[in-house]
C-alpha positions as CSV (number, residue, x, y, z in Angstrom):
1,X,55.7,12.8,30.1
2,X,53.7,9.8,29.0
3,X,50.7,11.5,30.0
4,X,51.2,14.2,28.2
5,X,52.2,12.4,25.4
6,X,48.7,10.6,25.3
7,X,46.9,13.4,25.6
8,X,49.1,15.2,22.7
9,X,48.5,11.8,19.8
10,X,44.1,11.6,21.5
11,X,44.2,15.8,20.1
12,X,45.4,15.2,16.8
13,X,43.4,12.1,16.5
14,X,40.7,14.1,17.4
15,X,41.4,16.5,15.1
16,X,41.8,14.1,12.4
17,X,38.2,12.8,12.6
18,X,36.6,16.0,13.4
19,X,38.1,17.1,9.7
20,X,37.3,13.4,8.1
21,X,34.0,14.0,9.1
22,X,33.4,17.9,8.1
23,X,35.0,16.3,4.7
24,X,31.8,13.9,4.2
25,X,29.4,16.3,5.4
26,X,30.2,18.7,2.6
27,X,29.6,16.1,0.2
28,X,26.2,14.6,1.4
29,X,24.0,14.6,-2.0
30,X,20.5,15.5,-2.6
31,X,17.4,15.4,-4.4
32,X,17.5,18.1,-6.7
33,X,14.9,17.1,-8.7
34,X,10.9,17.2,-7.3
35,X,9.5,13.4,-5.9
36,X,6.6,12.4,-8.3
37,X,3.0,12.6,-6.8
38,X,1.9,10.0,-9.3
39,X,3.2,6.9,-11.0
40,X,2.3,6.3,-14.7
41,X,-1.3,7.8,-13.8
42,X,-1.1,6.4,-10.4
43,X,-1.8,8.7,-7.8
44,X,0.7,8.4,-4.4
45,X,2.1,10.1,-1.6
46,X,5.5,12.1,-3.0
47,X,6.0,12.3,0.8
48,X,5.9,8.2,1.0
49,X,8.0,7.9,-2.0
50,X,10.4,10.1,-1.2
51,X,12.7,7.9,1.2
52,X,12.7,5.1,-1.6
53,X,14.3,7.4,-3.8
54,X,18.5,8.1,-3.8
55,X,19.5,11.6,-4.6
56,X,20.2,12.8,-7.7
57,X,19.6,15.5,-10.3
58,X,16.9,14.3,-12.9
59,X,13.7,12.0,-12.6
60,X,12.2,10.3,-15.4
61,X,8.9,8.0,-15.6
62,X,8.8,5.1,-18.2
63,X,5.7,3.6,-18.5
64,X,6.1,0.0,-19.8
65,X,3.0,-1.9,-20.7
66,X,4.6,-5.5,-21.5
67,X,1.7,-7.6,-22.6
68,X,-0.1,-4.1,-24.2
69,X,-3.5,-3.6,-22.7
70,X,-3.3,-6.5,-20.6
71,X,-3.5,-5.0,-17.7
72,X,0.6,-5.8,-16.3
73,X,2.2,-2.5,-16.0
74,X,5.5,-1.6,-15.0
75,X,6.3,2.0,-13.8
76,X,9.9,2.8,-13.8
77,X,11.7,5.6,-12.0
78,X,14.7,6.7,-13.5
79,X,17.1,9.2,-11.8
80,X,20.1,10.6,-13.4
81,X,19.4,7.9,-16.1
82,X,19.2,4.6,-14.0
83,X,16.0,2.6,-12.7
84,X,15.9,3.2,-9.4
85,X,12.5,2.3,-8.9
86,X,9.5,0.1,-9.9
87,X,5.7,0.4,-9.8
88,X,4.1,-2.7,-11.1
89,X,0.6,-3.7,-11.4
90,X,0.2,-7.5,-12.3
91,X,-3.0,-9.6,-12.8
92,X,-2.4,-13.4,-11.5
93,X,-4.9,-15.9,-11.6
94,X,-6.7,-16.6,-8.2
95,X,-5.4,-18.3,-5.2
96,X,-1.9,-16.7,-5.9
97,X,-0.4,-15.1,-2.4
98,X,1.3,-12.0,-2.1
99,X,4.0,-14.5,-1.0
100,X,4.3,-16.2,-4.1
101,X,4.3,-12.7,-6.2
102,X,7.0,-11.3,-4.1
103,X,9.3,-14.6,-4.4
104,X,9.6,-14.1,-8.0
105,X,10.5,-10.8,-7.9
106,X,14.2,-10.4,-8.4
107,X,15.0,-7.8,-5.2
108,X,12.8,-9.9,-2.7
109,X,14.7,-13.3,-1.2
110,X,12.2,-15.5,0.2
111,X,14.2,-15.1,3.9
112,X,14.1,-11.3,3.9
113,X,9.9,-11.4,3.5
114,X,7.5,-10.7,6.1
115,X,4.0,-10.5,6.2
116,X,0.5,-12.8,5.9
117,X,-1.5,-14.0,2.3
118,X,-2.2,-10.3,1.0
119,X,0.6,-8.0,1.7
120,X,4.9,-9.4,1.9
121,X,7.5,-6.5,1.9
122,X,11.0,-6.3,2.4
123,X,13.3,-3.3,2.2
124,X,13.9,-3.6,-1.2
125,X,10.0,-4.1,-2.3
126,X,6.7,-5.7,-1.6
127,X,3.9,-7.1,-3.1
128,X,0.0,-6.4,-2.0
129,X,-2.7,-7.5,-3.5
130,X,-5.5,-4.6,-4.6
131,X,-8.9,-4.5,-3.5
132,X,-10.8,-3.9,-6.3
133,X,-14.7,-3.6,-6.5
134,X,-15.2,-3.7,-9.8
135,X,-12.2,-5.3,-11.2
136,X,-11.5,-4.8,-15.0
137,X,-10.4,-8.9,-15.2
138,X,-13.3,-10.8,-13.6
139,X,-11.9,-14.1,-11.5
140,X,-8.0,-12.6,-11.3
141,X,-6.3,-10.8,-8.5
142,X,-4.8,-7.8,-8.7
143,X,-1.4,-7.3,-7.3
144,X,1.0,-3.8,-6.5
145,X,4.5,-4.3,-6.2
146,X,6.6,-2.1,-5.9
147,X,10.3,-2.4,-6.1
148,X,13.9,-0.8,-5.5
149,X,16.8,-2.3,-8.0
150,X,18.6,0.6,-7.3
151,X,21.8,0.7,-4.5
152,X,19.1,2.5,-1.9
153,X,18.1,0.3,1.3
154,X,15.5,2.3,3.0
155,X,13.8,1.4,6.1
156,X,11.2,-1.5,6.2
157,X,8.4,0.9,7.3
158,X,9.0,3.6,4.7
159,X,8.5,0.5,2.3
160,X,5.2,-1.2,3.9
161,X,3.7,2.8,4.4
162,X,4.3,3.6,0.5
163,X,2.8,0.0,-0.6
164,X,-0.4,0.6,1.3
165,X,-0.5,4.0,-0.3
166,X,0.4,2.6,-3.9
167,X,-2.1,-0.2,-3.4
168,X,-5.2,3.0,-2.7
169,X,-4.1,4.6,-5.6
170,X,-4.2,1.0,-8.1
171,X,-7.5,0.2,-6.3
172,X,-8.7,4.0,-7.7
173,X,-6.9,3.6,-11.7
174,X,-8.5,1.9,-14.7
175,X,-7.5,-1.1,-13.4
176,X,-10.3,-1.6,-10.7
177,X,-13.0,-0.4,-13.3
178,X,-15.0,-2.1,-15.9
């Protein structure tokens, strides 16, 4: 009896879960808009991108330009109306570390970085600096940082493979040419 009893209340709890789950399957969300293959006049990798981004409907870009022709541009990706996303291009003064760009970033706490002089990431950003062979400000360093405000936490790798790919694409704009 007790047996059967146990094998009775491990069916229906079976049961219960198998329905719980098919419940959140039926829900998952997606993107039903189409991953940008450039940011602001940036050329990347939709296919890198894409696992930053959360579902949604809609994507906007919002090209900000802070200090107007300075060079420090911020590229935000908005889906379904929120910044979920940010390309930034940054001049600093030389000597600065990737290190010290990505510590004043508001996503990146210092004890979630990793990485050497050039390049720190996290999941929810990183900070590389751009090679540049001709760089439009003579004697400054040229940083890409990308970053994720947003409630997404994608893998570290997805982040460090789009920030090398961000990084090409900087090192090809205006902002590597005189």
């Amino acid at each position: 009896m007790t047996s059967e009893r146990t094998v009775r209340g491990s069916t229906v709890a079976l049961i219960l879960c198998a329905a719980a789950l098919s419940a959140g399957c039926g829900t998952d969300e997606k993107k039903e808009y189409a991953v940008p293959g450039s940011l602001c006049g940036v050329k990347v990798s939709a296919r890198l991108l894409s696992p930053l981004l959360p579902p949604g409907k809609s994507v906007k870009l919002d090209r900000e330009d802070t200090l107007l022709n300075h060079g420090n541009i911020h590229c935000n990706v908005i889906v379904d109306g929120k910044t979920v996303f940010i390309a930034t291009q940054t001049w600093r003064d030389r000597g600065n570390s990737a290190l010290s760009m990505a510590m004043i970033q508001p996503e990146m706490e210092p004890e979630i970085l990793h990485g050497g002089w050039h390049f720190q990431y996290s999941e929810k950003g990183a900070a590389m600096r751009v090679d540049c062979r001709t760089p439009k400000k003579p004697g400054r360093d040229l940083f890409a940082i990308p970053r994720i405000p947003g409630p997404q936490k994608p893998d570290v790798a997805d982040v460090k493979a789009f920030t090398k790919n961000y990084a090409k694409g900087v090192a090809q704009s205006d902002q590597c040419r005189r």
